[in-house]
N, C-alpha and C positions, 0 to 999 in steps of 0.2 A: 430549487436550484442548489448545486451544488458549492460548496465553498474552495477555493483553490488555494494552496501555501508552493513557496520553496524551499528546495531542500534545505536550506540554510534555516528557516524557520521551522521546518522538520527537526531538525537538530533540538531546536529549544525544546520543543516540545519534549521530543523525547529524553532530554534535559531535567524537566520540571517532574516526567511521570504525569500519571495521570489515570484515567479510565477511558480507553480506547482501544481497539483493536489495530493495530499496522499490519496489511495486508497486501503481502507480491506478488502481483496478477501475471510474474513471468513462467515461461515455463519451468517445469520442475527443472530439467539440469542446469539452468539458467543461477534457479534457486538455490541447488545444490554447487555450484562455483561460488560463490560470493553473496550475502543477504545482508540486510538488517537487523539485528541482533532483536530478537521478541518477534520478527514477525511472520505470519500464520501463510502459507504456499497456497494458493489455489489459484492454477491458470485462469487464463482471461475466460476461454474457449470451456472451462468447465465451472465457471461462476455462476450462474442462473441456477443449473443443475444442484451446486452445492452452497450456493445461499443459505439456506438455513443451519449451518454448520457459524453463520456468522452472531454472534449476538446484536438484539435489533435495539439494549439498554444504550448506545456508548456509542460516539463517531467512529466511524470506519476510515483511518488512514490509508490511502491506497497511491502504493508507487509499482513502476516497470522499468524494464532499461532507460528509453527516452520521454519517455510522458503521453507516448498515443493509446499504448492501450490503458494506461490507469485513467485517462479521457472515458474512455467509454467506459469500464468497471464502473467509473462515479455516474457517469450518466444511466446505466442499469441498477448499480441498487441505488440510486434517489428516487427514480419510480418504482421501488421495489420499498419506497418508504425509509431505507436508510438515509442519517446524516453522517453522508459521504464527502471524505475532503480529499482532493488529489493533491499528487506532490508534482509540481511542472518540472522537467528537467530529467528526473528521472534516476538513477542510479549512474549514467552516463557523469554528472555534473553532480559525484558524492565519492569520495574516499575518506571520510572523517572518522571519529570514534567508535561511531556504530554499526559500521561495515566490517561482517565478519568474511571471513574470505578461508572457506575451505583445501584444504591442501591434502 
């Protein structure tokens, strides 16, 4: 099962560093408007396909705009053996320090 945080606990995290991947299951122009500063692009709809692009040492942080499809991203790779943590909320309920926002 997978473990779930909020963005506001995202934040620490990303706070403290660590060994983790943070990965944006939106779609790419979604990605390309505004992300998370470190984190790795691979839509929801091409996740399976490109799973092993993911490293399987380190939790897999996974956000989206609202939290449904980083839902399912954790539920596909935790049966895929990753330790997948969703972020609930989603990028919707985040404008903090580590929202980079392309112009």
């Amino acid at each position: 099962m997978f473990q779930m945080i909020s963005m506001r606990q995202l934040e620490g995290i990303l706070d403290r560093g660590g060994n983790f991947t943070l990965l944006d299951v939106r779609e790419r122009e979604e990605y390309e408007n505004g992300h998370l500063r470190g984190a790795v692009s691979i839509p929801l709809d091409e996740l399976e396909a490109r799973a092993r692009e993911i490293p399987g040492d380190r939790p897999v942080i996974i956000y989206c705009a609202y939290g449904s499809h980083s839902m399912m991203a954790a539920r596909l790779l935790d049966r895929m053996g990753y330790r997948a943590v969703n972020t609930v909320g989603g990028l919707a309920s985040y404008r903090g320090k580590y929202f980079s926002e392309t112009i």
